[in-house]
Structure formats: C-alpha cells, structure tokens
C-alpha positions in Angstrom: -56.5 -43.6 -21.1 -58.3 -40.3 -22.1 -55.5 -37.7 -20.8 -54.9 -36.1 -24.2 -58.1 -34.6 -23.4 -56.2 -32.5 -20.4 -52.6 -32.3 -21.9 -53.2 -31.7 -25.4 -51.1 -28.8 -25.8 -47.9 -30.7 -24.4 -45.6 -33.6 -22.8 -46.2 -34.6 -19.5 -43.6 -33.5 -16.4 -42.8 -34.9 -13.2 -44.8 -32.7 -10.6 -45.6 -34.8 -7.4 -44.5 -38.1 -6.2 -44.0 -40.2 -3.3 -42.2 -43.6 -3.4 -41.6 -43.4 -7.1 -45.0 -43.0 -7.8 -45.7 -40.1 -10.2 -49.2 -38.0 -10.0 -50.9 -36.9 -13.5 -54.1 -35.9 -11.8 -54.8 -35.0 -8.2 -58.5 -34.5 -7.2 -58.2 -32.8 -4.6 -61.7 -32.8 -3.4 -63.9 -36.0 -3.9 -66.9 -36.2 -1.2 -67.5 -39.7 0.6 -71.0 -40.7 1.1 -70.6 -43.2 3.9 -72.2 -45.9 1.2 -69.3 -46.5 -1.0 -66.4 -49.3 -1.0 -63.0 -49.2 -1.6 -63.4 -51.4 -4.6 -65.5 -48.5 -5.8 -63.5 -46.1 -5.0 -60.5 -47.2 -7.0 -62.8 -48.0 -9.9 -63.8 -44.7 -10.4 -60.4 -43.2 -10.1 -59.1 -45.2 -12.3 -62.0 -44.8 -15.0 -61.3 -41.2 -14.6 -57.9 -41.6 -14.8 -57.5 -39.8 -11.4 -53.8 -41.0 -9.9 -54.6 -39.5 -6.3 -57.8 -39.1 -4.5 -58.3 -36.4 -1.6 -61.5 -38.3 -0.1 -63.6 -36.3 2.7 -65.3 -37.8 5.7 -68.9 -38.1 5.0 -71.4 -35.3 6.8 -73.8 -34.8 4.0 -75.6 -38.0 4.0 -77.5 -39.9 6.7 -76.3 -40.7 9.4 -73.7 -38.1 9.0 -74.3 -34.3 9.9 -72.0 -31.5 11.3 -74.9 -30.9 13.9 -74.0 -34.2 14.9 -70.7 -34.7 17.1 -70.7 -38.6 17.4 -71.9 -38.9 13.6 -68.7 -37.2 12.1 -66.7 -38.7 14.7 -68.0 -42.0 13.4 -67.2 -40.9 10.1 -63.8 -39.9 10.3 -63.4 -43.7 11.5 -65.6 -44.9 8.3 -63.3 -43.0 6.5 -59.8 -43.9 7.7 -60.9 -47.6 7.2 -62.4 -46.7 3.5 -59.1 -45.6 2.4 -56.8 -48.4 4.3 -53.8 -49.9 2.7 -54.0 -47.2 -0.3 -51.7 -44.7 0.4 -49.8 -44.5 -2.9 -53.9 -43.6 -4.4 -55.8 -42.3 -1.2 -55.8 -39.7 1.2 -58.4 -38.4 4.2 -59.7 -35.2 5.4 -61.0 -35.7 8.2 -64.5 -33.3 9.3 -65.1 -31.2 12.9 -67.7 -29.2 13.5 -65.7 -25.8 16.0 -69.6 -25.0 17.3 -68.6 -28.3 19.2 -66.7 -27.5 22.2 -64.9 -30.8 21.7 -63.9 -30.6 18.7 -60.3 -29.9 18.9 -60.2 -33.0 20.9 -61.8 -34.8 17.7 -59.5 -33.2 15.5 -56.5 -34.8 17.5 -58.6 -38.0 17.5 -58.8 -38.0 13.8 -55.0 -36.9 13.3 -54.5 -40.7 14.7 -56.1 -42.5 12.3 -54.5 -44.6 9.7 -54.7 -42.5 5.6 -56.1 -39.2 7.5 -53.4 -36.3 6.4 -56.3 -32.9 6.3 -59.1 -31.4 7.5 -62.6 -30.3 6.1 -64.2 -27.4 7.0 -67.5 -25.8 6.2 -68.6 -22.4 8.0 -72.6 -22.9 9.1 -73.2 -21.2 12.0 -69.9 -20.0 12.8 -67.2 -17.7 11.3 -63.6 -18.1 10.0 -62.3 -15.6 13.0 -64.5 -17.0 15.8 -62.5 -18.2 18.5 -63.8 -22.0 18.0 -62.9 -21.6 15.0 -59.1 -20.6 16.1 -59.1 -23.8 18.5 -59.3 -26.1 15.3 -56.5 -23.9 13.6 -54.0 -24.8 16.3 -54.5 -28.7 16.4 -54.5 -28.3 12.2 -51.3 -26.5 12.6 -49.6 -28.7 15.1 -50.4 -31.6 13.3 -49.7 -30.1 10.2 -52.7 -30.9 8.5 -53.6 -28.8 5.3 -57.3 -27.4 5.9 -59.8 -27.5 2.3 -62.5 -25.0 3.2 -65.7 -24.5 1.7 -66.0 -20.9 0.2 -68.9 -19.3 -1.2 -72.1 -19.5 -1.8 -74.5 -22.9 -1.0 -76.1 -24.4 -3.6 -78.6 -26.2 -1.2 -79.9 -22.9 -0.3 -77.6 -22.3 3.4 -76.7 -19.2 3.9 -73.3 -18.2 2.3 -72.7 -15.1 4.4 -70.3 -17.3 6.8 -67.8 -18.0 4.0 -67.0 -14.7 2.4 -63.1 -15.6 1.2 -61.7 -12.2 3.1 -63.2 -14.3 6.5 -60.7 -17.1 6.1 -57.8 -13.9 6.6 -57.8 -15.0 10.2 -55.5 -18.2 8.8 -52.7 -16.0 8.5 -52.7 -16.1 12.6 -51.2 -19.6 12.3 -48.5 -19.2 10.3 -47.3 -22.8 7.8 -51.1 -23.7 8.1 -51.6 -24.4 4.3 -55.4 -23.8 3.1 -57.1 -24.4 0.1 -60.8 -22.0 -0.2 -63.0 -24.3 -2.7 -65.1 -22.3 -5.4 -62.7 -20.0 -5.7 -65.0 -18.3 -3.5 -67.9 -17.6 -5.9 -69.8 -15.2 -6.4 -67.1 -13.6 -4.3 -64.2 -14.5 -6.3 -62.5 -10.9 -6.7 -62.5 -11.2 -3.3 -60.7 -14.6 -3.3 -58.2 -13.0 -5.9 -57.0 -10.1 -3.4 -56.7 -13.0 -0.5 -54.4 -15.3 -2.8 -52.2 -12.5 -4.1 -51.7 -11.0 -0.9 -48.3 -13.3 -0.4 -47.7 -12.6 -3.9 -47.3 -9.0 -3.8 -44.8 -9.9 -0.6 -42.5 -12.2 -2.6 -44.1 -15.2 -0.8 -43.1 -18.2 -2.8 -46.1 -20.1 -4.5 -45.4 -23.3 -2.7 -45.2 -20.8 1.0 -47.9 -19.6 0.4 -51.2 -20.2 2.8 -53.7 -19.8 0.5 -54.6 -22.2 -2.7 -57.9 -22.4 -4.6 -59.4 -24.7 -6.1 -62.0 -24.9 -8.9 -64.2 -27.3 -8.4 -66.6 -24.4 -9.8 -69.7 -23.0 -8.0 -70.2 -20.9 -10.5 -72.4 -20.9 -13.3 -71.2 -21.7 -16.5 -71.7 -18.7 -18.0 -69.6 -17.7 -15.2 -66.3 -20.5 -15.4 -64.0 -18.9 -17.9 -64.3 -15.5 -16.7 -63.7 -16.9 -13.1 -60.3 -18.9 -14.3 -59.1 -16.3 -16.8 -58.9 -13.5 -13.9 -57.8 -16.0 -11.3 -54.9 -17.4 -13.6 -54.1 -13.6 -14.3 -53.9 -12.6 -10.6 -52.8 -15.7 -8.6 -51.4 -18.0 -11.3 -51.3 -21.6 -11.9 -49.2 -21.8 -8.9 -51.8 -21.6 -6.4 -55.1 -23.0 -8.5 -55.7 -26.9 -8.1 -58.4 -28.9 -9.8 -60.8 -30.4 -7.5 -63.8 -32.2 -8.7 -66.4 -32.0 -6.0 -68.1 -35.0 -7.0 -70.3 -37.4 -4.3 -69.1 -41.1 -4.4 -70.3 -43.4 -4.9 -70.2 -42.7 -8.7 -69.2 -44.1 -12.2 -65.7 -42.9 -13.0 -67.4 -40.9 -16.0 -68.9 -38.2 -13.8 -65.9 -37.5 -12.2 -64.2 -37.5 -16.1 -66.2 -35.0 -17.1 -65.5 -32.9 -14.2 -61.5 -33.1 -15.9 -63.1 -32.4 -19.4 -64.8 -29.2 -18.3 -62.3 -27.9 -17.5 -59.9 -29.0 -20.3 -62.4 -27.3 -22.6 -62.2 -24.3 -20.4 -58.0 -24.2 -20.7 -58.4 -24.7 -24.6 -60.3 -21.7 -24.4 -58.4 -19.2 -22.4 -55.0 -21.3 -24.4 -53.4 -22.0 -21.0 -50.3 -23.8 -21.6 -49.1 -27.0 -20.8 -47.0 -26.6 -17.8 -50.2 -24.3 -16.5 -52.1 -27.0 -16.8 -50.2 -29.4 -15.2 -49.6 -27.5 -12.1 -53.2 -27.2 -11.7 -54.0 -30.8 -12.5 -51.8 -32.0 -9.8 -49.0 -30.0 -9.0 -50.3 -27.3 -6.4 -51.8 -29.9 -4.7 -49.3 -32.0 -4.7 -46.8 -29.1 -2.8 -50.3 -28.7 -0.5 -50.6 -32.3 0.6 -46.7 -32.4 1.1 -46.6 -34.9 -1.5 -44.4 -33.2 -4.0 -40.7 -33.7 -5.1 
C-alpha cells in the first residue's frame, strides 16, 4: 500500500463508514466505459488503493450517447449490474439527458436499480435553469440522489458556455439537493469560489451545504496549485473532494497517479493532514450519505 504518499504529514482518522467499513480514499468520479468488468473494476481500485468507487453510467463511448435516450437508458442498466453485490466498494450515478422529454421518467427508472445512489449530469445543449433541467431536480431531490455535474470548460472541444458554475445557482430552488460541480469550474473557478461560499458566509454548515467541488482538475498544470490554494482559502477542505476522472477500463496506476498529483500539490501549498483527509474521502463521504 502506497498511502504515505497522501498522508505523509499525519495519522489517519475515521471520516466515512458504513457497516464498519472505514473509507481512506473516496473517488468520487471514475467514468465507466461500457467495456470493463467487475473483476476489473476492483482490481484497479485496489491497485490504487481507492476504498470507494463513485462509478458513472457510460455515455462517452459507443453505443452510449446523451443524444441517445434508449442508449443511456441501457447504460444505467449495464451499470447497476457492473457494480452488483459491491456495495461496501461501489456506487452508481446514473446519466439523463433533460433535452429528453422523458427523462424524469428515466431518472425514476434508474433510482430502482440495484448500487445506483446519484446522478450525472452534463449541460450540452441545455442550461442549469432551463425548465428540463428543473424536471430532473425534482426526481433527484425526491429520491435524494446527490447530482455530480460537469463544470467548465470541454476538453474535447464542446462548447463550455452551458456550464458556467454561477448557472448551477438554480440548485438552490430544491433545497437538501446536495451537488458536487467537477473542475472546480475551470477556467471559471472564481466564479465556482463565490457559488461555494455563498452558504458559508450564511453560517451554512459544511456538511448542509448544496454545493461541493471536486478536483479532478481541468486545468492546466500550470494552473492546479493556484486553483486549490484559492479554493482551500475560500471554501475549505470542507466542501473540496478528490475525484479522479479517469475512463475504465484502466490499470490501477493511472488512477494512482491521479492521488499522487495531487499529494504533490498538498505538499506544496503544506495542507495539513486532517485537510487532506477530508478531501480524500471525507466530503464525499457526508455527500454520498455514507459518513458517520
């Protein structure tokens, strides 16, 4: 086990658990490709010494796509069966596409399924206020599943100007919905900062709150400890959680490096110990309503 890479600035404390079982590291956002195994799966978690696996429905890879209805429909059910039997090590978000009219009616569909406990979102062609969008919000809320959305730029070129982080204010309509905006919202992560420390500034307690981010980075390198120093400043640990973003199936070593970068990026800005585990597992933990 490599986790003195991660907590070399201190002992270990109980952050999340469910039936006994304590979480280390939490990725909180690990793609599925519709082409892996369970077998693989676990293999790469545990080569990466990942405890807990947030696992998303495939609709990046063939024959998955969010123009698709029946395709992520089929995937929420690829998904549910991926991560069957491993609930102490998996969980699913499930994937709707709101530019579908039935896609509340999926989102209950997918709330059924065996491991699914969240929901993946990724504004193309629609906006965080639109009324579709508000349809999803209510099933999400009833069912009380937390909501990962993507925020910020596209790397494959899409256009990013559906996912500016002060968009996703519209959340705060459905109050208890719990969100996490991935990227921290770059290159809009200011932006993402005032959104976050909005409960703050109200005396919202960290685990209340609506909003978490995670870094699973879309920025730049030359961009990453900048980006973490500010957001640790202005939201704290409290609502930051690590997320690797990586695309399984995949050795456990790319998702380890993932953990590594940002190790090297807390032994730069010194962020202490218990900072580091909060973001390593324990805001997601309180988001997946996994904690103590």
């Amino acid at each position: 086990m490599r986790r003195s890479n991660v907590w070399n600035t201190g002992a270990y404390r109980r952050l999340g658990a469910t039936n006994g079982k304590t979480y280390v590291i939490i990725d909180a956002h690990l793609h599925s490709s519709g082409h892996e195994t369970t077998k693989d799966v676990l293999e790469s978690l545990d080569r990466a010494d990942i405890d807990f696996g947030v696992i998303l429905a495939p609709f990046l890879t063939a024959p998955y796509s969010l123009l698709n209805r029946n395709s992520l429909r089929d995937g929420n059910r690829y998904l549910s069966k991926l991560i069957a039997g491993h609930a102490d090590r998996l969980c699913g978000f499930a994937v709707v596409n709101p530019l579908h009219a039935e896609a509340p009616f999926d989102l209950e569909e997918a709330a059924s399924l065996p491991g699914i406990r969240g929901l993946k979102m990724v504004p193309t062609g629609w906006y965080p206020y639109d009324d579709c969008a508000h349809r999803v919000y209510e099933v999400a809320a009833r069912f009380n599943l937390p909501i990962l959305f993507h925020s910020g730029i596209f790397i494959d070129g899409k256009s990013g100007r559906f996912c500016r982080p002060t968009f996703y204010e519209a959340v705060r309509d459905h109050p208890g919905l719990r969100v996490t905006l991935a990227h921290l919202g770059w290159p809009w992560c200011d932006e993402a900062n005032a959104v976050g420390l909005i409960d703050r500034i109200n005396g919202v307690e960290a685990d209340a709150s609506q909003f978490r981010f995670d870094i699973s980075f879309g920025s730049p390198p030359a961009y990453r400890a900048e980006t973490l120093r500010k957001a640790l400043e202005v939201l704290g640990a409290d609502l930051i959680q690590f997320g690797s973003d990586r695309f399984l199936p995949c050795p456990g070593e790319h998702i380890r490096s993932a953990i590594d970068d940002v190790s090297a990026l807390f032994d730069e800005l010194s962020v202490d110990a218990g900072a580091r585990q909060r973001i390593m597992s324990g805001t997601a933990a309180s988001w997946l309503g996994i904690g103590d």
